[in-house]
ZAMARGU-4260 file (C-alpha; in steps of 0.2 Angstrom, whole numbers, plus 5000, padded with zeros to 4 digits):
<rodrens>
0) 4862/5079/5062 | 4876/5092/5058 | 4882/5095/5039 | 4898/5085/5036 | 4898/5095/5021
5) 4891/5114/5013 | 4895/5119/4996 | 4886/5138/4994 | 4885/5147/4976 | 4901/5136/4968
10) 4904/5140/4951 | 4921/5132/4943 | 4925/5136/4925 | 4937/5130/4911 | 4948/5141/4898
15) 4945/5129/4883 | 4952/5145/4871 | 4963/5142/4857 | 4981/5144/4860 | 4985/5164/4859
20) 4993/5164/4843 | 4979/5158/4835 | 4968/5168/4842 | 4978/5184/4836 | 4979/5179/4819
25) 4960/5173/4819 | 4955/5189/4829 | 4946/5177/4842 | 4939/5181/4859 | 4946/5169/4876
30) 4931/5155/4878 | 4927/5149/4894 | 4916/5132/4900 | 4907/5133/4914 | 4906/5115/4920
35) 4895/5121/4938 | 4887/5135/4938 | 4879/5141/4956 | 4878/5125/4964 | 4874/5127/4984
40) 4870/5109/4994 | 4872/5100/5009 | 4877/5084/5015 | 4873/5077/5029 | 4885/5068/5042
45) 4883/5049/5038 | 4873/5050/5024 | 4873/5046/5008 | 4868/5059/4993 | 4868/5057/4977
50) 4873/5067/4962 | 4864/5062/4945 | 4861/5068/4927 | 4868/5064/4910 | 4886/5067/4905
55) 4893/5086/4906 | 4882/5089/4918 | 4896/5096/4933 | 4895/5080/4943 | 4911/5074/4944
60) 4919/5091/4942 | 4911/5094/4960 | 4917/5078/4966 | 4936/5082/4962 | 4933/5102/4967
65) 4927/5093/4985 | 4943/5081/4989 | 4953/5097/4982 | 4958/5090/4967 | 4951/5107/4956
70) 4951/5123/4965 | 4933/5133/4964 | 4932/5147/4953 | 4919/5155/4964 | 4910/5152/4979
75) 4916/5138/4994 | 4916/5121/4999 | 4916/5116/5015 | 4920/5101/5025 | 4919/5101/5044
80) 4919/5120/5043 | 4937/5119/5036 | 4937/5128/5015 | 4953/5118/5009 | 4955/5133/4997
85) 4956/5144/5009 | 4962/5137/5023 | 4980/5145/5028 | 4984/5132/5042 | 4993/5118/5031
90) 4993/5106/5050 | 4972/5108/5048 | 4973/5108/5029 | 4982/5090/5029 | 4972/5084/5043
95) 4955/5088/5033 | 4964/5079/5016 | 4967/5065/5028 | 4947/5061/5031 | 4943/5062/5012
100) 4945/5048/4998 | 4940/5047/4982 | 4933/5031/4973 | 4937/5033/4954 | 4927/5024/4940
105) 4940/5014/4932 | 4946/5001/4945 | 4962/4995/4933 | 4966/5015/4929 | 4965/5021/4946
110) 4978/5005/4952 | 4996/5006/4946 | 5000/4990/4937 | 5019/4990/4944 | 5015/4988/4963
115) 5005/4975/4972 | 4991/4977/4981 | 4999/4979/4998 | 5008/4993/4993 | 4993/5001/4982
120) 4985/4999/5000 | 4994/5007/5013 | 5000/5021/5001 | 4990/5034/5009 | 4995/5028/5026
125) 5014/5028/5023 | 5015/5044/5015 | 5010/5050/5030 | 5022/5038/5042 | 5007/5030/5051
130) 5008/5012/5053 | 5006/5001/5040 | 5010/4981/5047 | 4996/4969/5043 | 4984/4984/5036
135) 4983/4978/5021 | 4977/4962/5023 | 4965/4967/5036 | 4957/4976/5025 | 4956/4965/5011
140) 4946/4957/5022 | 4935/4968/5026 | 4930/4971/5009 | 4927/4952/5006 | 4946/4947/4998
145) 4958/4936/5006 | 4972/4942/5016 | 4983/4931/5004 | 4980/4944/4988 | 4990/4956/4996
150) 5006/4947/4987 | 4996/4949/4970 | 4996/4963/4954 | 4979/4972/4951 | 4981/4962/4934
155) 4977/4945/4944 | 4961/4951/4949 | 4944/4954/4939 | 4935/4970/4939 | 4924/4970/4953
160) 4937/4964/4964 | 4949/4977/4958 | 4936/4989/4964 | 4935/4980/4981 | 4954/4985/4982
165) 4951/5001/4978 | 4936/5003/4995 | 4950/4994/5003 | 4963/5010/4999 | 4951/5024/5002
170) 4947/5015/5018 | 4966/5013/5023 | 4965/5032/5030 | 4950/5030/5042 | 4941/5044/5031
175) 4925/5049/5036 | 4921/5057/5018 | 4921/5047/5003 | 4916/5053/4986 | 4913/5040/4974
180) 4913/5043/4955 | 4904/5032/4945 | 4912/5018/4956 | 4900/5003/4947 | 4897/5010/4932
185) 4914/4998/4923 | 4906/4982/4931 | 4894/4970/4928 | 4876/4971/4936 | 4879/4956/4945
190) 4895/4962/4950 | 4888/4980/4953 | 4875/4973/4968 | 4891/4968/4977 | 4901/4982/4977
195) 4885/4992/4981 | 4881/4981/4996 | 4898/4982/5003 | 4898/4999/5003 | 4881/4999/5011
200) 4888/4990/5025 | 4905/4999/5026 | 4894/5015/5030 | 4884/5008/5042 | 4900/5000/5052
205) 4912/5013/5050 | 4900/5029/5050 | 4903/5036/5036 | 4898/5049/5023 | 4896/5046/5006
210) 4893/5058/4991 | 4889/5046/4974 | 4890/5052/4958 | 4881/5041/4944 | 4870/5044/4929
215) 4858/5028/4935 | 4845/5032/4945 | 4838/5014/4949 | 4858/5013/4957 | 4854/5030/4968
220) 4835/5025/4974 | 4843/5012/4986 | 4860/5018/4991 | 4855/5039/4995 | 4849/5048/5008
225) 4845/5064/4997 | 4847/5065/4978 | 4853/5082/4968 | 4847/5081/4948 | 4861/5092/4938
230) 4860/5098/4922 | 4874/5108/4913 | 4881/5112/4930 | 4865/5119/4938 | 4856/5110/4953
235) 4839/5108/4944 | 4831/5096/4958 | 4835/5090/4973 | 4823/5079/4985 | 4824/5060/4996
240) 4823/5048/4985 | 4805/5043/4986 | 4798/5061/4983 | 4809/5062/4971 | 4803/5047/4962
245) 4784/5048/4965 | 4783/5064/4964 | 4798/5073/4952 | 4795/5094/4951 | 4808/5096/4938
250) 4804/5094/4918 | 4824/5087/4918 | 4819/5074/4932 | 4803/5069/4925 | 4813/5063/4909
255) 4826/5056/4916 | 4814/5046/4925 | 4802/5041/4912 | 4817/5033/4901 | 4825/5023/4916
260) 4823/5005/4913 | 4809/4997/4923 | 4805/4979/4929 | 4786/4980/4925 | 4789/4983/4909
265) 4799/4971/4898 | 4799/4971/4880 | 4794/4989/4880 | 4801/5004/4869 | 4806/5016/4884
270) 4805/5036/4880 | 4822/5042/4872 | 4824/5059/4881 | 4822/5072/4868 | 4836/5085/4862
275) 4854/5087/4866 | 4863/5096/4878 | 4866/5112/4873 | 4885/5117/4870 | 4893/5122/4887
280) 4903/5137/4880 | 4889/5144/4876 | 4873/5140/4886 | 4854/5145/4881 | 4848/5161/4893
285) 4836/5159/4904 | 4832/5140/4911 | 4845/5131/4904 | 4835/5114/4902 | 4821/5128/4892
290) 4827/5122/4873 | 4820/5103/4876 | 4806/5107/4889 | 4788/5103/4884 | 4783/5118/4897
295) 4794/5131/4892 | 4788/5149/4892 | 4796/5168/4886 | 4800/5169/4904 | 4811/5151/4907
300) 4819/5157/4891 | 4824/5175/4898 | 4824/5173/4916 | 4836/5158/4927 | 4823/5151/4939
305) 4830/5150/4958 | 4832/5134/4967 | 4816/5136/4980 | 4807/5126/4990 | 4791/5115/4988
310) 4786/5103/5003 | 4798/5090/5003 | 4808/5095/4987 | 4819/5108/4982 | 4817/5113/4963
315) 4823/5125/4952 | 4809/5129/4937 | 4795/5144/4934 | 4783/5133/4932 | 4784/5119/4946
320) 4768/5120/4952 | 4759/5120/4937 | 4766/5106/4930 | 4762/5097/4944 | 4743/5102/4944
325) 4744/5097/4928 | 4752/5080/4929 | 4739/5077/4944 | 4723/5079/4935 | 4732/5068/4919
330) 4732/5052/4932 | 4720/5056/4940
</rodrens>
């Protein structure tokens, strides 16, 4: 299976200085943020993978850098081939625009209050002068509404079927590449399961691809094909979902996974992860994750560890194997 998507060594970051007469008067340097730091993946045509890790951790910044939202400030992102930010042909730059959507978090935020669903639907469509009669309600449809709501206000409907409208809208385009940002995490659980499941189906009848951002790993296990694990804009682990789970590499992923809620175990305290994220503008050297690993040595605090590989997994720490032997003979 060919790779709908590459991203190879992208690095974006963020002038977060004060304005320049402060800085004058103050006598302070320029500050920048770097919200992803190196990042190289691929994504696989009509799969699904998965971008997890706590908040500020670069995931949805890659999200928006791929549907050319934020331009990268190094290294590329392709889709089909085809680098949006470099690509000088505008007919083959709006062509490539037209198979990507994006699925925000916020259903209500991302729908504009003033126009009804019909038109909130066939937007993308008409801005383009395609055809727009009866497209709307047959994708209302199709995501488990009635062609009737297409009369209504995103106000009438509650939150999980706001987010139906919003599948409905990325799907109006015939994409075949939808990044999905958060897209469950303002609903209920029950409601959550729905939405999930509809997109589930929605890949396998329409082929298409999928790249998921969340922070909720239970969420990921059943909806990826291949999970990445960022932290502070670095690719730290990246594996299927059940090497990932039975067998994390990374320190990072091993927490994470440790204090995810479990069904086996109600009533029970689950492990807080220890520390806090180091400030962005100014990250540790060495392995980012070294000022709250257990593991940590001079050298992850002196030395950035490569994303390599090891069997099924890909994983970015000095110590990988290690650990593992360790952790082997502790359950053993």
């Amino acid at each position: 299976m060919s790779a709908m998507v590459t991203i190879r060594n992208l690095t974006r970051t963020f002038d977060v200085s004060k304005p320049w007469l402060n800085r004058v008067l103050e006598r302070l340097p320029k500050q920048k943020l770097t919200a992803v730091s190196d990042v190289s993946l691929e994504i696989e045509e009509k799969s699904v993978y998965a971008l997890v890790g706590e908040s500020g951790s670069g995931k949805s910044t890659i999200g928006k850098i791929l549907v050319g939202l934020l331009p990268p400030s190094a290294g590329e992102v392709r889709v089909e081939g085809v680098d949006l930010a470099t690509e000088a042909d505008p007919e083959v730059r709006e062509e490539l625009r037209s198979n990507i959507q994006m699925i925000f978090q916020d259903p209500y935020a991302s729908l504009n209050p003033r126009w009804r669903v019909k038109d909130v639907i066939v937007e993308p469509v008409k801005v383009r002068g395609g055809k727009t009669e009866g497209l709307a309600e047959k994708l209302l449809e199709q995501v488990g509404l009635s062609a009737e709501d297409a009369g209504k206000f995103p106000h009438q409907f509650s939150g999980g079927q706001r987010q139906r409208i919003c599948v409905a809208r990325a799907l109006a385009s015939n994409p075949r590449l939808i990044v999905c940002d958060e897209p469950t995490s303002a609903l209920d659980v029950s409601v959550q399961a729905q939405v999930l499941n509809l997109m589930s189906d929605l890949k396998d009848e329409l082929g298409l691809t999928y790249l998921f951002i969340s922070h909720d790993l239970t969420v990921v296990r059943h909806m990826a094909d291949r999970i990445g694990v960022l932290y502070l804009g670095q690719l730290v682990e990246e594996a299927d979902p059940d090497t990932l789970f039975e067998t994390p590499r990374h320190p990072y992923t091993q927490m994470l996974l440790e204090a995810a809620p479990k069904l086996d175990s109600f009533g029970a305290t689950e492990a807080v992860p220890q520390g806090e994220i180091p400030d962005p503008i100014n990250p540790p050297p060495g392995c980012v994750f070294n000022p709250r690993c257990p593991f940590a040595t001079d050298r992850c605090r002196s030395e950035r560890p490569e994303l390599r590989g090891m069997g099924e997994t890909r994983v970015a720490c000095h110590h990988a194997e290690e650990i593992a032997e360790k952790l082997a003979l502790e359950t053993a």
